[in-house]
Backbone bond lengths (Angstrom), bond angles and torsions (degrees), N, CA, C in turn:
res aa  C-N    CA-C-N  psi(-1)  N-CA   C-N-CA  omega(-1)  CA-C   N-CA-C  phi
1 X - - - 1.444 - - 1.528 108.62 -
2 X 1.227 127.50 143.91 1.148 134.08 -166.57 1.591 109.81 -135.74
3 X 1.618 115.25 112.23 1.319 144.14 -129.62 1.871 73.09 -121.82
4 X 2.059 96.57 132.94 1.707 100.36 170.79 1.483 97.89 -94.15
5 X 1.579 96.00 140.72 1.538 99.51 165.04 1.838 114.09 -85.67
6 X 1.233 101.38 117.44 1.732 102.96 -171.48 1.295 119.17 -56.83
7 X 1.190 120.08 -20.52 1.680 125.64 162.19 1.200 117.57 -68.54
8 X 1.624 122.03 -38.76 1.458 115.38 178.70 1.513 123.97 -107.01
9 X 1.168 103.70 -27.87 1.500 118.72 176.19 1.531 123.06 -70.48
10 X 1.389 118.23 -19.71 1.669 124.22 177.61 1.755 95.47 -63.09
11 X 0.998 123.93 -53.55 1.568 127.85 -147.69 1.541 96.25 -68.23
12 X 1.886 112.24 -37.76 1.635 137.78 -158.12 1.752 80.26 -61.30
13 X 1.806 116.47 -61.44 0.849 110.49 -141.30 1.630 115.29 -101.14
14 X 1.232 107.25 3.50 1.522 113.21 158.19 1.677 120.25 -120.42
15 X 1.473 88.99 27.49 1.793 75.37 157.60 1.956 110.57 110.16
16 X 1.236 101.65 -7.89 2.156 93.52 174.52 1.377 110.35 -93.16
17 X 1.421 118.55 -37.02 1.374 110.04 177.02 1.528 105.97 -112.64
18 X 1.440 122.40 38.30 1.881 117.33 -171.90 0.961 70.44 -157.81
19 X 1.766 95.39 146.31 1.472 111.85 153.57 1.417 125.74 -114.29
20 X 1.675 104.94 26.13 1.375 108.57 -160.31 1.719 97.31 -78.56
21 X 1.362 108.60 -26.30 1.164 123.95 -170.06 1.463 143.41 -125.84
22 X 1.389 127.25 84.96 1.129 128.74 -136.20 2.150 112.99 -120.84
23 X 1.188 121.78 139.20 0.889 115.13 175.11 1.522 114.02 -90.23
24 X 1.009 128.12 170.72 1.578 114.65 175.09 1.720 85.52 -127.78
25 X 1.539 99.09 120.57 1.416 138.76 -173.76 1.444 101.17 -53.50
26 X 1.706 121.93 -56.52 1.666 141.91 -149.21 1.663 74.26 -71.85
27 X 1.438 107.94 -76.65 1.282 117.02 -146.25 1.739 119.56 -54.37
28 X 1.474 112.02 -40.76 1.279 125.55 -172.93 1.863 109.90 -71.51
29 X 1.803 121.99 -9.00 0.683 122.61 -133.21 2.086 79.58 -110.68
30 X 1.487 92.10 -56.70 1.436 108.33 -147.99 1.621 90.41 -138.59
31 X 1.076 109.66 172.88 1.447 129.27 -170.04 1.768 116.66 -162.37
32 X 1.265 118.70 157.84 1.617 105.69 163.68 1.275 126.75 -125.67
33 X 1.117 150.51 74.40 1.120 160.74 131.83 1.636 80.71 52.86
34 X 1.778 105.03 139.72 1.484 93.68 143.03 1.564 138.76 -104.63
35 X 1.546 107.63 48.39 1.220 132.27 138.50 1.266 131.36 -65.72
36 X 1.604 93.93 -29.02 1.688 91.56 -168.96 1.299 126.65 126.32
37 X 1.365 110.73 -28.61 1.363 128.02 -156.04 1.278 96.62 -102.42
38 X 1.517 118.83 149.97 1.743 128.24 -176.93 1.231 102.00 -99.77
39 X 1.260 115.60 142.25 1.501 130.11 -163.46 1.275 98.45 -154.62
40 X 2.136 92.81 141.80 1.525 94.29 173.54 1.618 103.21 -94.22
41 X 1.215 90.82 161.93 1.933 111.52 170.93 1.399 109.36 -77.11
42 X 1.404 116.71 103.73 1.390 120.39 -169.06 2.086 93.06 -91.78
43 X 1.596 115.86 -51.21 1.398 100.32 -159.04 1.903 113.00 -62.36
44 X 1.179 94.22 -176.54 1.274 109.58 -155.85 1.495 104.83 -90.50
45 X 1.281 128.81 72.28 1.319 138.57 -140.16 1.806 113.74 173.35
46 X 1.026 113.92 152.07 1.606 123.96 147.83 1.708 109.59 -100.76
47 X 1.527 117.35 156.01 1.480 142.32 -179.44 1.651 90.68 -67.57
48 X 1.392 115.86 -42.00 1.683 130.28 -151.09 1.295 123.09 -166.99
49 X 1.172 123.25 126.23 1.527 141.25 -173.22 1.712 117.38 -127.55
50 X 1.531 110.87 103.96 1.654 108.60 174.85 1.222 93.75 -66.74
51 X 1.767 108.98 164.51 1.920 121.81 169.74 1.056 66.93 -166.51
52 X 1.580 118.05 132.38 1.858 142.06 -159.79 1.190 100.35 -2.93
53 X 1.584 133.99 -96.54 1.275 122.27 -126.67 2.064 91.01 -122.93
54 X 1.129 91.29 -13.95 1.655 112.61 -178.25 1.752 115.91 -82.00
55 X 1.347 126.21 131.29 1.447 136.28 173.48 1.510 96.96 -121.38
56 X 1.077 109.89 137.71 1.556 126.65 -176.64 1.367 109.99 -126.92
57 X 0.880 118.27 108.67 1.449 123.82 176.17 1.498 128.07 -74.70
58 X 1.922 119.91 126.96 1.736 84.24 179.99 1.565 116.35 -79.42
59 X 1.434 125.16 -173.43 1.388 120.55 154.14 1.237 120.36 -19.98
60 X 1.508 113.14 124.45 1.404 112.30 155.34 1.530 122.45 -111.02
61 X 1.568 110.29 132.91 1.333 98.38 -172.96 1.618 104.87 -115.33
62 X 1.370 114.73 150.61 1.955 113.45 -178.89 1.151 121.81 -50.74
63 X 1.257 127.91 39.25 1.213 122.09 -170.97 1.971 126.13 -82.46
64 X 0.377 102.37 98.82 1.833 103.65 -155.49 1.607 86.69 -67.33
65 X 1.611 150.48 -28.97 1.195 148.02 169.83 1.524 118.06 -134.04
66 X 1.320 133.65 128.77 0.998 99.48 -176.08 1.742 131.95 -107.22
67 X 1.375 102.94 9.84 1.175 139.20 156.42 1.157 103.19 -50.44
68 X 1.821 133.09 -78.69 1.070 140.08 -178.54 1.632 123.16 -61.71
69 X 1.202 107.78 -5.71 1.666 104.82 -153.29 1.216 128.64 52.08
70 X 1.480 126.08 0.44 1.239 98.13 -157.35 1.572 111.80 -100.62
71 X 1.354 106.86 159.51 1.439 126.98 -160.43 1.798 110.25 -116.34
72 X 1.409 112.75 136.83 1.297 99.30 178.25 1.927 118.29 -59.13
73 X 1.142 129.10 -146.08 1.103 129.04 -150.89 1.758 83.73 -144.31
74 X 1.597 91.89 126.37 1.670 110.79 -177.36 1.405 117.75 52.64
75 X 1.417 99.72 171.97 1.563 117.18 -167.79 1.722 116.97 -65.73
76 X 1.213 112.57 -28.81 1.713 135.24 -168.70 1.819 109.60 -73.38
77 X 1.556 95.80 -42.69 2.052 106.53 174.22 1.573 91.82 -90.52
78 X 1.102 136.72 -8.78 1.711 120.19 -179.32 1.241 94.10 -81.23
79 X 0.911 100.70 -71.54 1.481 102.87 -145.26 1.624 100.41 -66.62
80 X 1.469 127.84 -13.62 1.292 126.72 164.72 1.484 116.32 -54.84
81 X 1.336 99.09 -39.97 1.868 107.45 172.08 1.250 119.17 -80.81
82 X 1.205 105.92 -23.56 1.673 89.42 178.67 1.485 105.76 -103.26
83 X 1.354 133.74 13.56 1.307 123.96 134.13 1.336 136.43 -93.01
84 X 1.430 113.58 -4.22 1.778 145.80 138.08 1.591 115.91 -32.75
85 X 1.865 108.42 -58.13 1.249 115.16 175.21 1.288 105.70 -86.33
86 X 0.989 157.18 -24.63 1.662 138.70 -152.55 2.204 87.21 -101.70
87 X 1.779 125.74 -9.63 1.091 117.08 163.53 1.262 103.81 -69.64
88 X 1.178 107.39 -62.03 1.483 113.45 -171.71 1.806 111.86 -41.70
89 X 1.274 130.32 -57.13 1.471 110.72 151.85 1.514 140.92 -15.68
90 X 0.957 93.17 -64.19 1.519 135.11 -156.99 2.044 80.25 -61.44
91 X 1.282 132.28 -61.51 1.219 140.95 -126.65 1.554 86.31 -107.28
92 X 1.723 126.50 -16.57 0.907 121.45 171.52 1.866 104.12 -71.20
93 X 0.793 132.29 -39.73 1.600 129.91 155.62 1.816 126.84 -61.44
94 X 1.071 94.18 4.63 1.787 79.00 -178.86 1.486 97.37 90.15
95 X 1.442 148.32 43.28 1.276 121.15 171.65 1.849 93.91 -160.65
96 X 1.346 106.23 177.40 1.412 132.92 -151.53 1.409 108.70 -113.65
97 X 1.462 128.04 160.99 1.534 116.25 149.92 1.876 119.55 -54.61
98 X 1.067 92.93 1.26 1.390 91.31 -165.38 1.924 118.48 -95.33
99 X 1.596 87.13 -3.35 1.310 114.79 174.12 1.974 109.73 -81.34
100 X 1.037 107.96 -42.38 1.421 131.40 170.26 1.627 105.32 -38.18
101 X 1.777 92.37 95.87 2.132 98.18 171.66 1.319 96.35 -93.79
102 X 1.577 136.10 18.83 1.675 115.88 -171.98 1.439 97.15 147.53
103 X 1.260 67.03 130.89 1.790 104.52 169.93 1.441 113.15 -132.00
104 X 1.350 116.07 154.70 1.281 138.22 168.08 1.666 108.88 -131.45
105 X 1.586 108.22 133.63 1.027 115.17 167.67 1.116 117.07 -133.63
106 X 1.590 122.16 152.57 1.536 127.80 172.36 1.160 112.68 -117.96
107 X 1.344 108.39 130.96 1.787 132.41 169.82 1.098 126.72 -92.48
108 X 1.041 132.18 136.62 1.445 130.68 178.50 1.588 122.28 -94.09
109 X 1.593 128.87 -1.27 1.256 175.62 -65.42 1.466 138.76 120.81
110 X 1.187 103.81 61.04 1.802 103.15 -174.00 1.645 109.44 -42.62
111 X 1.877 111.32 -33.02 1.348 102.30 174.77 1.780 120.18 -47.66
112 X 0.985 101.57 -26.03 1.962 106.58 -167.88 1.141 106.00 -80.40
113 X 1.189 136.81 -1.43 1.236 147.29 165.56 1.681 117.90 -33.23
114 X 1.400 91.40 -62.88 2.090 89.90 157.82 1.333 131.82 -47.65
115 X 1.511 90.56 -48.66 1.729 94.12 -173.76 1.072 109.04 -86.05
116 X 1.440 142.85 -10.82 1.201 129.56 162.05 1.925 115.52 -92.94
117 X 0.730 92.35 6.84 1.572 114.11 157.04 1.667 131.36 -85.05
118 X 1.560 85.90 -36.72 1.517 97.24 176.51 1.920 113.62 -86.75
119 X 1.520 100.57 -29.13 2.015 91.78 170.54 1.314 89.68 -102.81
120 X 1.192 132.77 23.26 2.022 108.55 150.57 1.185 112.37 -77.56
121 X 1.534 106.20 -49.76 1.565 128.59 -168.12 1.869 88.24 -68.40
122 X 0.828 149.64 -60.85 1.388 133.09 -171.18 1.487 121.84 -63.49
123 X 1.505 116.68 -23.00 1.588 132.78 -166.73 1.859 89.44 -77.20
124 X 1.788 107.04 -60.58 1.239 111.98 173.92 1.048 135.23 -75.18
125 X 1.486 134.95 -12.17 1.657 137.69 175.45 1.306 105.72 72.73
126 X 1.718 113.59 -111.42 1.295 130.01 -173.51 1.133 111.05 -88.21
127 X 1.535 126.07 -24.98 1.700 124.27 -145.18 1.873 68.14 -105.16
128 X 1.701 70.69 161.66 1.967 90.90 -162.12 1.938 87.83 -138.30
129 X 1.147 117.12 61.27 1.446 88.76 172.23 1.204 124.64 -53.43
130 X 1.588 119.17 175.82 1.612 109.20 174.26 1.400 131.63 -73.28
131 X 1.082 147.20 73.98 1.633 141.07 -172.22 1.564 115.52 -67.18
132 X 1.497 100.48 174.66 1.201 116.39 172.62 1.753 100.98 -156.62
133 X 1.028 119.29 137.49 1.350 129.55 -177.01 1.660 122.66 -126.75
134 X 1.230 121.94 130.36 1.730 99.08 -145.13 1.539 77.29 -142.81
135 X 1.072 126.44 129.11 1.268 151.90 175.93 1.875 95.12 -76.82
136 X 1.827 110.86 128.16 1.487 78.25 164.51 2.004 81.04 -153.61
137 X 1.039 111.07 178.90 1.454 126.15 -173.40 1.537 106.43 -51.03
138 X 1.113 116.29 -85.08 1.438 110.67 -172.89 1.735 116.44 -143.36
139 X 0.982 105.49 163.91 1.989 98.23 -166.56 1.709 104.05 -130.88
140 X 1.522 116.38 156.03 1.625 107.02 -160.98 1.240 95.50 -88.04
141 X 1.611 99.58 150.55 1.473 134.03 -165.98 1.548 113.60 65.95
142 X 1.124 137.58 13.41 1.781 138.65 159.51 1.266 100.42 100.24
143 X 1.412 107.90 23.02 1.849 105.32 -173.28 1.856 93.53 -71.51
144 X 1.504 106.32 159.51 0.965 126.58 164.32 1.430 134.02 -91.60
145 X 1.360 108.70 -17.77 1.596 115.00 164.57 1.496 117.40 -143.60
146 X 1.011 152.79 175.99 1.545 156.20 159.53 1.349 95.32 -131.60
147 X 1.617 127.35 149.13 1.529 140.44 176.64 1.527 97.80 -131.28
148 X 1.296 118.25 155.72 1.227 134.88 155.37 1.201 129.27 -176.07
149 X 1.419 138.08 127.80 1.453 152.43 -106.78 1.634 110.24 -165.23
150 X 1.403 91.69 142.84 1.628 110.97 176.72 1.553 106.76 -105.16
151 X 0.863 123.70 149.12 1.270 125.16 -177.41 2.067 107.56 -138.04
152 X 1.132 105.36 152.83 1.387 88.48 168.39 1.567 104.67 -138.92
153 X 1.546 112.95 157.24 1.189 123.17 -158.34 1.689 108.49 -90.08
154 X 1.475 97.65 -27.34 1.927 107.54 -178.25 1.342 96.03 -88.92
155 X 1.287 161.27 46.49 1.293 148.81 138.26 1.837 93.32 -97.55
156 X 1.485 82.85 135.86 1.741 92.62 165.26 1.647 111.16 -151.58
157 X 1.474 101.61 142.43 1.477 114.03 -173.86 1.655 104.46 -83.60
């Protein structure tokens, strides 16, 4: 059995001497509103985390500020943004929606199920990553959907 030494092994196992596991510095640090405005990342979280060849994205919610809360209007501009932001990640590494093996999304509305079906299917075209879509009671600040996505770094177009 092989016991971590806490002096040397923290750095091994989050990322200074491994590369299995990586934080992304930009993202965990600061963020931009889509106002415009640079903002730090106050919650208790990173936007995005490499593990080898994999970026995992956390939840994204429509939030166009997050100061303000405010959210565009209906299910059709949400969920357009929050597959807007999880590109915008994604491109902070060198990669595409097209990198994207899975997503999960949450609804607050099993009815929206179409329409958020209908700007996936347009965001993605042909490529079909794998989803899962999970209907659940309610999401913070009155958002209507949350997204979050795997991406992988060895697919190339």
């Amino acid at each position: 059995m092989t016991l971590l030494n806490p002096s040397n092994d923290i750095h091994h196992l989050f990322g200074r001497a491994h590369n299995r596991t990586q934080f992304h510095p930009i993202q965990a640090l600061w963020e931009k509103n889509y106002l415009g405005t640079k903002i730090m990342s106050t919650p208790h979280y990173s936007p995005s985390i490499q593990s080898g060849d994999l970026i995992f994205t956390s939840g994204q919610l429509p939030l166009l500020d997050r100061v303000t809360k405010k959210t565009p209007d209906g299910i059709m501009a949400q969920t357009r943004l929050v597959l807007d932001k999880v590109e915008n990640i994604l491109r902070e590494y060198g990669l595409t929606k097209r990198n994207i093996v899975k997503t999960t999304a949450f609804i607050t509305d099993i009815e929206s199920w179409e329409e958020v079906n209908e700007i996936y299917a347009e965001f993605f075209g042909d490529y079909k990553p794998a989803r899962s879509i999970i209907p659940v009671s309610d999401l913070h600040f009155g958002c209507l959907i949350e997204l979050e996505a795997i991406a992988s770094t060895s697919i190339r177009d």
